[in-house]
PAKOLVEX-845366 format. One line per field, with one value per residue: x, y, z of N, C-alpha, C in turn; residue number from 1; residue in three letters. Coordinates in steps of 0.001 Angstrom, whole numbers, plus 500000, padded with zeros to 6 digits. Layout:
REM PAKOLVEX-845366
npx = (X,...)
npy = (Y,...)
npz = (Z,...)
capx = (X,...)
capy = (Y,...)
capz = (Z,...)
cpx = (X,...)
cpy = (Y,...)
cpz = (Z,...)
n = (NUM,...)
res = (ALA,...)
END
This chain:
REM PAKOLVEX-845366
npx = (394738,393802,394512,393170,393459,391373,389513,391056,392691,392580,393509,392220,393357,392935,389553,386576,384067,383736,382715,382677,383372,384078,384881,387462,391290,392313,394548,398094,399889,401551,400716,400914,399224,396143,393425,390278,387596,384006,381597,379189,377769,377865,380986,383656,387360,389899,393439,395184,398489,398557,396741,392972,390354,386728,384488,381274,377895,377293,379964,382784,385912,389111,392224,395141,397745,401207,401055,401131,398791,396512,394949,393929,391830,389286,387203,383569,381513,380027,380467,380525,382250,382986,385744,388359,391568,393093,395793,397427,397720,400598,400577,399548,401636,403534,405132,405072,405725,408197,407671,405235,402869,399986,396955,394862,391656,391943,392515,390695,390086,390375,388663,389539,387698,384434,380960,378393,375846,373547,374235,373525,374463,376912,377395,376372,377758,379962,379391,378892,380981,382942,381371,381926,385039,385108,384597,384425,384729,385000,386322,386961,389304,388644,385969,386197,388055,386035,384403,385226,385545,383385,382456,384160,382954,380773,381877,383202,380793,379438,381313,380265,377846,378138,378419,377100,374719,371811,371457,371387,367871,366524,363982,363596,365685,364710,362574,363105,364819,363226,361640,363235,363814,361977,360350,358399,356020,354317,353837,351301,351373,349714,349630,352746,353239,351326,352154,355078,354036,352987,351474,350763,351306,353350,354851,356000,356593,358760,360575,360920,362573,364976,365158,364378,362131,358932,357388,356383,356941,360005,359596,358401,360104,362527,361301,361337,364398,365011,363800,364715,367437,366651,365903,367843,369554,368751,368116,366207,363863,360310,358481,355903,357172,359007,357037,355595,357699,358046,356178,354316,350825,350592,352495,351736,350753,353634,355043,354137,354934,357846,358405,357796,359544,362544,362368,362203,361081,360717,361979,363599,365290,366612,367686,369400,370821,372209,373964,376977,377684,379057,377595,375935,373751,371181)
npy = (432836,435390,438666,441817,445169,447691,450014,451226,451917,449973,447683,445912,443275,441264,439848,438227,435631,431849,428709,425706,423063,420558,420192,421121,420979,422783,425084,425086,427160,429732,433208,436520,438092,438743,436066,435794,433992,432823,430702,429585,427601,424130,422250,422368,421143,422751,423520,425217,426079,423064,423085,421953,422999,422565,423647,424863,425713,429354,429862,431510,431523,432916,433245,433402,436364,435057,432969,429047,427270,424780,422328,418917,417936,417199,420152,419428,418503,421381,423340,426463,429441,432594,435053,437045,438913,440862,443257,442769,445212,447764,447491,444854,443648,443615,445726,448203,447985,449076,451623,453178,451980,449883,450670,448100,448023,448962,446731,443621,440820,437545,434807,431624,430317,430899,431141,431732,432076,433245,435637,437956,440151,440123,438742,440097,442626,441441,440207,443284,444135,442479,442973,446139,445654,445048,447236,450263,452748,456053,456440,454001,453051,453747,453647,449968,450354,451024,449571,446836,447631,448197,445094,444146,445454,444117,441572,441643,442188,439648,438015,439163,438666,435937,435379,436701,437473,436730,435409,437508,438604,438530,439551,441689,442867,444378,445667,447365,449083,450513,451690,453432,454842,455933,458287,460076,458099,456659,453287,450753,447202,445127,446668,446746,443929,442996,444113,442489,440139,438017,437815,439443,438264,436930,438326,439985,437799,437235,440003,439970,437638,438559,441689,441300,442785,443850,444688,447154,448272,448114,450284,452850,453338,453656,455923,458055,458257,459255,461878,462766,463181,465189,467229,468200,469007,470878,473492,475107,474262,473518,471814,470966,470637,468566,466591,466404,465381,462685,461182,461395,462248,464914,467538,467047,464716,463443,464603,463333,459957,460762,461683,458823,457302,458676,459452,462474,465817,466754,469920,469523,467139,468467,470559,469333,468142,469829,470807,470670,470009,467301,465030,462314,460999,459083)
npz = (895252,893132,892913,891856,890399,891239,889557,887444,884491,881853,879853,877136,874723,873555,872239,872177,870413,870809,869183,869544,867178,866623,869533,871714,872846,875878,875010,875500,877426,878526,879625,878879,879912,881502,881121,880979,880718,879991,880079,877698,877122,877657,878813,879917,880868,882559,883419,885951,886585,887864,889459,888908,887180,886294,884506,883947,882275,882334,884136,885312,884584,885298,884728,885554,884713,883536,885093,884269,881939,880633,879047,878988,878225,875585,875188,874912,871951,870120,872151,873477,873937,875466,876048,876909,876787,879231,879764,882644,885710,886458,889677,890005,888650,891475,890139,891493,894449,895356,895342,896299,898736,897844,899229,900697,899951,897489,895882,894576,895867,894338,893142,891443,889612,889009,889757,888081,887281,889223,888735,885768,884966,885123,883055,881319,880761,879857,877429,876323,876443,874255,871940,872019,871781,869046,867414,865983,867849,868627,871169,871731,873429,876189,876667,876818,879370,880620,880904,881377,884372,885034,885021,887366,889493,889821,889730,892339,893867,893495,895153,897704,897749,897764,900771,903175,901794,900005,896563,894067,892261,889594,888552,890764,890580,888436,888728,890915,889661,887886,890155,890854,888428,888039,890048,890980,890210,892372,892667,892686,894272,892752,890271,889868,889549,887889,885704,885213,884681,886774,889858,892374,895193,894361,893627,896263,897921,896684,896607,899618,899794,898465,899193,901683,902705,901999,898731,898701,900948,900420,898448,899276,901503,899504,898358,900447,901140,898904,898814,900773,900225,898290,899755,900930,899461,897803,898853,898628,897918,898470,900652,899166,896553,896973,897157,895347,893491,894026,894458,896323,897921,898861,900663,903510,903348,902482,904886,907117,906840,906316,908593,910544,909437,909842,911873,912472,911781,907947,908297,910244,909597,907327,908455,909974,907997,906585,903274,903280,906011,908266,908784,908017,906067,907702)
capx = (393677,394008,394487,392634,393103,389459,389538,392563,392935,392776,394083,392197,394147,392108,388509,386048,383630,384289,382298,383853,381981,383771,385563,389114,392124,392801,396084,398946,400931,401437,399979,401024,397956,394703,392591,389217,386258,382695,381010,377972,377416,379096,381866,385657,388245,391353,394525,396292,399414,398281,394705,391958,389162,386148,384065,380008,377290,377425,380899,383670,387023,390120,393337,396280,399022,402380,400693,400741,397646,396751,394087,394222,390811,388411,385291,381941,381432,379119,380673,380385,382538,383367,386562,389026,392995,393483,396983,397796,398538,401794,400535,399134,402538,404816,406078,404500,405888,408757,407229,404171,402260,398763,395988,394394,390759,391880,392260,389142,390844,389383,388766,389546,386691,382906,379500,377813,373971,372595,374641,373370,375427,378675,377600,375737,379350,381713,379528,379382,382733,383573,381179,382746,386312,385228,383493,385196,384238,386487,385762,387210,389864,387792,384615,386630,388174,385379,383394,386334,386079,382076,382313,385360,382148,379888,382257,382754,379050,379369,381663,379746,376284,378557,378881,375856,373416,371003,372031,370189,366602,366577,362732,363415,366147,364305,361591,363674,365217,362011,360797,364589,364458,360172,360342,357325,355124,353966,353418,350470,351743,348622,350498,353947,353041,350733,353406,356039,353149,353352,350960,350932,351689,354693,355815,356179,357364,360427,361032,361095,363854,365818,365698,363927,361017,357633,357475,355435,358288,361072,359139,358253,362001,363477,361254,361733,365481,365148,362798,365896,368707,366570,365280,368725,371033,368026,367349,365054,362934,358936,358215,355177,358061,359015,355592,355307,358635,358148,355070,353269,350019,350426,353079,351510,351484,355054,355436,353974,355740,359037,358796,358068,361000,363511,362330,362236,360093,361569,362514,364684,366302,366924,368465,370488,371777,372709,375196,378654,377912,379409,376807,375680,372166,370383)
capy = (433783,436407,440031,442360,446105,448176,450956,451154,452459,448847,447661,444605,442870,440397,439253,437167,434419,430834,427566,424308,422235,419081,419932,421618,421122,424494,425742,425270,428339,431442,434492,437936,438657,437606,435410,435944,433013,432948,429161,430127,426563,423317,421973,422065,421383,424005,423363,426287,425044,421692,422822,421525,423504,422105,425091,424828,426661,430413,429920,432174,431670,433918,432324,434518,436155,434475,431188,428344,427017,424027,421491,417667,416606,417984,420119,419135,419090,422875,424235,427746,430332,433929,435217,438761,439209,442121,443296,443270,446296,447570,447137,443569,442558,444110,446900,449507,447890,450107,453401,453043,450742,449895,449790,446623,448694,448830,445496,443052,439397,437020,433648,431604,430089,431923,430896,433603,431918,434347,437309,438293,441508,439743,437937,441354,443352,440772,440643,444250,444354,442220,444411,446886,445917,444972,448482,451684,453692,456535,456066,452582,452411,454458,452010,449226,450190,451047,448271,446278,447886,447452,444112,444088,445483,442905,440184,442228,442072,438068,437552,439471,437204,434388,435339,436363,437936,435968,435347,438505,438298,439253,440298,442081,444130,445660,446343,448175,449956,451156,452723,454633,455535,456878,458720,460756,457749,455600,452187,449621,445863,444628,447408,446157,442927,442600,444619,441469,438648,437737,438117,440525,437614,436451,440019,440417,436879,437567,441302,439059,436847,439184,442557,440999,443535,443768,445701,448136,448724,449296,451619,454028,453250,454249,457453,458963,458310,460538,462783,463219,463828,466042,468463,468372,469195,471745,474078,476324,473513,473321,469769,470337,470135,467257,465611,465654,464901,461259,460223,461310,462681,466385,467812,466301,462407,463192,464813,461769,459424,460894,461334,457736,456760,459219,459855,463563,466377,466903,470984,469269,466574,469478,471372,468745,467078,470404,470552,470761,468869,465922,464494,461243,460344,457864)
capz = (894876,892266,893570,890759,891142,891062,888918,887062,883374,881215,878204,876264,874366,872840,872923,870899,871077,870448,869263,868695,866169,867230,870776,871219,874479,876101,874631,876762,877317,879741,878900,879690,879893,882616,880675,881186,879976,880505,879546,877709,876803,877717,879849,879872,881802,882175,884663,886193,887889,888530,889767,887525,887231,885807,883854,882823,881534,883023,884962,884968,885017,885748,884843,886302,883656,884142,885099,883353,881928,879786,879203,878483,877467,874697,876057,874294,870937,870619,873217,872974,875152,875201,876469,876080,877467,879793,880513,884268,886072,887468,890876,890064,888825,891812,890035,892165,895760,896158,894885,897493,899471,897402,899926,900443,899480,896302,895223,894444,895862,893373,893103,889664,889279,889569,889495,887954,886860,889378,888400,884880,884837,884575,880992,880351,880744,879095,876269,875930,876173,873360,871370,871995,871129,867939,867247,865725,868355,868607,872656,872273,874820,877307,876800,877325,880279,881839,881426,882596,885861,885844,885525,888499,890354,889619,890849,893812,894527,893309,896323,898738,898035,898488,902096,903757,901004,899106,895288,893699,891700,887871,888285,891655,890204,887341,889662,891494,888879,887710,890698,890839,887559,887562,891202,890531,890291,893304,891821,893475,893907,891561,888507,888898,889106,886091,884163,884577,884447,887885,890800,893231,896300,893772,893572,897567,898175,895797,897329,900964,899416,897990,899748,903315,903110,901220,897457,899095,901985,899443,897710,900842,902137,898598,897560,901651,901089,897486,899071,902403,899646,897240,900807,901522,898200,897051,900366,898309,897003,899195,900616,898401,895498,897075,897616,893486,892887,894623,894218,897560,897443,899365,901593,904625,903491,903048,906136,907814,906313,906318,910340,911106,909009,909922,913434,912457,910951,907114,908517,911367,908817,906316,908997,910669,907015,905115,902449,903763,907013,907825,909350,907447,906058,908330)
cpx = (394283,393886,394460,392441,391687,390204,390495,392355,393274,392613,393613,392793,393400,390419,387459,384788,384113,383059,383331,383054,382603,384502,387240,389573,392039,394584,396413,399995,400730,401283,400820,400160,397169,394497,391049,387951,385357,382383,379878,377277,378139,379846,383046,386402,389320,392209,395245,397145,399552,397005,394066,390930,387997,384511,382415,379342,377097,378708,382127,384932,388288,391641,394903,397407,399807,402699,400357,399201,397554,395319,394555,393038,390078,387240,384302,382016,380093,379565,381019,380941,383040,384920,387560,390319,392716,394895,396601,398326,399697,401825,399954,400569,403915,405567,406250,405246,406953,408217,406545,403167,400879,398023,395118,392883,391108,392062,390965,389917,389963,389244,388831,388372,385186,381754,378737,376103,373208,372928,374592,373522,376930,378291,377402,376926,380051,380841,379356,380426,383169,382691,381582,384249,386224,384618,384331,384622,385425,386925,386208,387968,389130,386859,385430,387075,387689,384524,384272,385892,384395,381879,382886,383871,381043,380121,382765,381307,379016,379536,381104,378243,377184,378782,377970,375204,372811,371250,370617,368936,366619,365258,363148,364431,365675,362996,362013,364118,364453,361612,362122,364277,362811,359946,359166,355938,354864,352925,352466,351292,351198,349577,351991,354041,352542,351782,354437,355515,353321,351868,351405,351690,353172,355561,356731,356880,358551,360970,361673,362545,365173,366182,365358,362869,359873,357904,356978,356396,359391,360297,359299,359706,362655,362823,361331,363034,365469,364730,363966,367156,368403,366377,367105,370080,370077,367304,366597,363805,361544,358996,357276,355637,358571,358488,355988,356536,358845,357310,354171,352348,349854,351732,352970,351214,352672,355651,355082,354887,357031,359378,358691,359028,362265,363388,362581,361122,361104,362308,363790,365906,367032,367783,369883,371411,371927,373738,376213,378543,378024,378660,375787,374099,372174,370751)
cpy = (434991,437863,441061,443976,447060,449412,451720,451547,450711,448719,446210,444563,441581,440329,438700,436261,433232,429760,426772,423230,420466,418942,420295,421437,422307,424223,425590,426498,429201,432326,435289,438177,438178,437092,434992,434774,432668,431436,429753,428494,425353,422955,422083,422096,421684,423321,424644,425782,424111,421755,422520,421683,422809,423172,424310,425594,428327,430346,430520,432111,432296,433235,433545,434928,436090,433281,430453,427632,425962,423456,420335,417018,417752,418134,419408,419169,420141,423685,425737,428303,431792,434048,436586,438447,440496,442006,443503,444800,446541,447154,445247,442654,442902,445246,448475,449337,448606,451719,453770,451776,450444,449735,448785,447277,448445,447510,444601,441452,438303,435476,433177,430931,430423,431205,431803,433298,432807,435695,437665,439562,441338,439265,439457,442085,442536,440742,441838,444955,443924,442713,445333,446621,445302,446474,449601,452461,454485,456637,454727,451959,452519,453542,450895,448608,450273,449763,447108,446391,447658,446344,443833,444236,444479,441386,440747,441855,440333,437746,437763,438770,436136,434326,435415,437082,436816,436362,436669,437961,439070,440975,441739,443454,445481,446343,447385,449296,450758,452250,453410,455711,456523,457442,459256,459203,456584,454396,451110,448061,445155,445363,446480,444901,442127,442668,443473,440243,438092,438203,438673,439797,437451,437542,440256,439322,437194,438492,440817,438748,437752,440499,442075,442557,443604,445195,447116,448782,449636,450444,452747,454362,454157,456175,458395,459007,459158,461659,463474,464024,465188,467551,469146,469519,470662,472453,474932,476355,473843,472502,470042,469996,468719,466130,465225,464939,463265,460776,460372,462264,464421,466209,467237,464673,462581,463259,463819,461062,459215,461045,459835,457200,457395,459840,461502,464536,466462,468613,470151,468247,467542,470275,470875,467934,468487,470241,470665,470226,468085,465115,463385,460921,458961,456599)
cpz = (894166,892513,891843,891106,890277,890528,888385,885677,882541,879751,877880,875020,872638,872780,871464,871699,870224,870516,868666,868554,866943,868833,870732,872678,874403,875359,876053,876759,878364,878931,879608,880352,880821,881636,881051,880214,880691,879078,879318,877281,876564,878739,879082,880990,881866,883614,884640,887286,888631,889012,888262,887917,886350,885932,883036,882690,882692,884591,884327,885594,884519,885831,884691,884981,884442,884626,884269,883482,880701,879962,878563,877938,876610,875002,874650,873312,871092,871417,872866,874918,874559,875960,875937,877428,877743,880609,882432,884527,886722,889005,891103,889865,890103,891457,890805,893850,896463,896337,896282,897626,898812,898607,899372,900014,898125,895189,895484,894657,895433,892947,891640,889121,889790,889312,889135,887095,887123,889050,886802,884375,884671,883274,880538,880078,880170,877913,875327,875660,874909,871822,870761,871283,869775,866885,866854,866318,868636,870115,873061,873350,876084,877828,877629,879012,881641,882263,881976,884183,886235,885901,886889,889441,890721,890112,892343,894452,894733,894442,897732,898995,898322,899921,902726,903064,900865,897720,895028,892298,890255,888029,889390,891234,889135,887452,890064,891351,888280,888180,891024,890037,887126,889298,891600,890555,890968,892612,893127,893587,892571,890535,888716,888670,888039,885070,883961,884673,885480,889051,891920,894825,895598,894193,895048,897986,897713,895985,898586,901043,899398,898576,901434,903832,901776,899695,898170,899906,901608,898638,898506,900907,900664,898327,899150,901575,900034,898171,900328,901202,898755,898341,900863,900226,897279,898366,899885,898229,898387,899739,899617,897169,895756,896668,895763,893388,893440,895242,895140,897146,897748,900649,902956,904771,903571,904545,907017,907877,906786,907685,910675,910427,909544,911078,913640,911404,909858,907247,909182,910329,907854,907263,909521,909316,905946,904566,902999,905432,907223,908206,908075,907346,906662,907568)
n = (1,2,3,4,5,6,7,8,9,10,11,12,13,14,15,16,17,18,19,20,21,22,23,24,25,26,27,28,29,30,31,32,33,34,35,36,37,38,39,40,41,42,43,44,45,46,47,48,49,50,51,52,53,54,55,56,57,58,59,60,61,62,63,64,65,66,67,68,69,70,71,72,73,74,75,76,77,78,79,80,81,82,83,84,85,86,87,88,89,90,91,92,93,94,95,96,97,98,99,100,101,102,103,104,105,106,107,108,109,110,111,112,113,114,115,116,117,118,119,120,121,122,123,124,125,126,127,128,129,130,131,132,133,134,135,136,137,138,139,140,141,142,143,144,145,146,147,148,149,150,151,152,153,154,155,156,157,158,159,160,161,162,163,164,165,166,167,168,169,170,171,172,173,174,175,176,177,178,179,180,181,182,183,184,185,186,187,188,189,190,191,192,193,194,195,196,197,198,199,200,201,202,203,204,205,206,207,208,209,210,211,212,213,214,215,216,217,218,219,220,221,222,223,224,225,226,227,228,229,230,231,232,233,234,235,236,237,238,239,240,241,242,243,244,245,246,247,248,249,250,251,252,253,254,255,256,257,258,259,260,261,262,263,264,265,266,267,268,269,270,271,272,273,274,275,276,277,278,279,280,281,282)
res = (UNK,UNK,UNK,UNK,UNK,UNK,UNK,UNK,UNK,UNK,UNK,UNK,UNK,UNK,UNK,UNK,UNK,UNK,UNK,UNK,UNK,UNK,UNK,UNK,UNK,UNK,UNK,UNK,UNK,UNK,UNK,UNK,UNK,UNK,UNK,UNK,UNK,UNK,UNK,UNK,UNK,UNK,UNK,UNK,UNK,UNK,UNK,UNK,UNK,UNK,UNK,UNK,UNK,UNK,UNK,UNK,UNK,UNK,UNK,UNK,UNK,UNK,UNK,UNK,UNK,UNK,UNK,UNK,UNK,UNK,UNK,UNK,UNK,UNK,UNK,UNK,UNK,UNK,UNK,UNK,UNK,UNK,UNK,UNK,UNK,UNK,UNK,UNK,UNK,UNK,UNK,UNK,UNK,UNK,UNK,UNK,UNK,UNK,UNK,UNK,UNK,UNK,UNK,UNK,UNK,UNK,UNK,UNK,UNK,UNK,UNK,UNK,UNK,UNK,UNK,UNK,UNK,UNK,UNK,UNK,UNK,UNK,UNK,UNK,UNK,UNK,UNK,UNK,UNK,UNK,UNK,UNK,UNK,UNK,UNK,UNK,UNK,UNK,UNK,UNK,UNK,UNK,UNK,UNK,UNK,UNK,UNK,UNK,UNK,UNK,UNK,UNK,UNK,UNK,UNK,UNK,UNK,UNK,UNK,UNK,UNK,UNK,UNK,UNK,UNK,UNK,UNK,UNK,UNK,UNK,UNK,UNK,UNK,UNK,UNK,UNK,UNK,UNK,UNK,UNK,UNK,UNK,UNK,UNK,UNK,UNK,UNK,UNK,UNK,UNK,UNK,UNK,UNK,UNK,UNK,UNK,UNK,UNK,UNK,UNK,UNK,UNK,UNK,UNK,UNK,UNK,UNK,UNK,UNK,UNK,UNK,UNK,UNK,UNK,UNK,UNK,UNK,UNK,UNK,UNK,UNK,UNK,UNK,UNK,UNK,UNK,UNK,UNK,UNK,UNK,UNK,UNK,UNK,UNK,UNK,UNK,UNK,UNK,UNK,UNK,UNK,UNK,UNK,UNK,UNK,UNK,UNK,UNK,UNK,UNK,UNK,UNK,UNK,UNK,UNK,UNK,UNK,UNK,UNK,UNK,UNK,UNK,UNK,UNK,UNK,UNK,UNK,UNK,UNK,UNK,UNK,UNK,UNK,UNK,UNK,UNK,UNK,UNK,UNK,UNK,UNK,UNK)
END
């Protein structure tokens, strides 16, 4: 398994996409470099060190620099893949082990081959990436290396649905993201459901799946959690500044509300979560 360190300063090297009109072997050679490829269409099959991976449509694989890597048969004719070289870091190759000890936190331990159908934030990041490194931005290393490290997060998350989440929901996330990013306006099931062509039962079934509570639930749950950090980080603010600022109808729906969730009046949470205490939101 491939030990990948999280948030590190990165240097691509390469990157591109690739069709092959009648079918090509992988190159055999060691890289310096990782080797990063996302199957956007197709099969192939790659060997690293005698394993033989076998790569199709939305699978990502991670082929180690310093290891050899080869292929023996020709993917698909069409096959279409993306792919970009990122140097390793000093702590990825050893060079860091006398200096100091890396904690294990900071590395992302990574498997070489991914399934990534349900994660449509890893294609979305690698092909902004290669984008990007074709782009005169004068921001280009910077870009790069960040989106590097947001993808790194993204297969972080990958590995953690592979354990006990549920693979995440396209619709469910940009639901979600919605009512983050519009705080101010308490949305019905019937509205957000119309808005992505969907019925209002669909809507709540697929919230179920994916977060394990009703649209209506996360909503409440997310704008009393805004409504706890904004009392808290702004001690000047009203609740009735609140109330508007997240969608409730008057100071006293919030105040409702925000006691049966937080098992407190919003004075007593405001008092017991001010700024510089260490005391941890709920």
């Amino acid at each position: 398994m491939l030990l990948l360190e999280k948030m590190a300063h990165r240097r691509i090297t390469s990157a591109n996409y690739i069709t092959s009109v009648n079918g090509m072997v992988h190159p055999d050679r060691i890289l310096a470099e990782h080797d990063f490829l996302y199957m956007l269409d197709g099969e192939w099959e790659i060997i690293e060190d005698g394993h033989i991976y076998e790569m199709h449509r939305d699978d990502l694989l991670i082929l180690s620099a310093g290891r050899h890597h080869r292929g023996e048969k020709l993917c698909n004719p069409g096959n279409r893949h993306m792919y970009f070289h990122v140097l390793p870091t000093a702590a990825e190759t050893g060079e860091k082990n006398d200096m100091e000890e890396m904690e294990s936190s900071k590395f992302l331990p990574c498997h070489t081959l991914l399934h990534c159908r349900h994660h449509p934030h890893i294609r979305m990041y690698f092909e902004e990436l290669i984008s990007v490194f074709w782009s005169d931005s004068p921001e280009k290393l910077c870009r790069l290396s960040l989106l590097f490290n947001l993808l790194l997060c993204e297969i972080a998350e990958l590995h953690t649905v592979s354990g006990d989440r549920q693979p995440s929901d396209p619709l469910v996330e940009e639901v979600c993201r919605q009512i983050q990013s519009n705080p101010q306006t308490f949305y019905t099931a019937g509205e957000m459901a119309e808005a992505h062509f969907i019925c209002a039962r669909t809507l709540n079934n697929r919230f179920r799946k994916a977060c394990q509570k009703t649209f209506y639930a996360y909503q409440m749950e997310t704008r009393l959690e805004m409504a706890g950090h904004f009392l808290t980080h702004q001690p000047e603010a009203t609740l009735h500044e609140a109330a508007v600022n997240f969608g409730f109808y008057d100071e006293f729906h919030l105040s409702r509300a925000f006691k049966k969730h937080f098992k407190v009046s919003p004075s007593q949470f405001r008092k017991s979560h001010a700024v510089g205490r260490t005391s941890p939101l709920p």
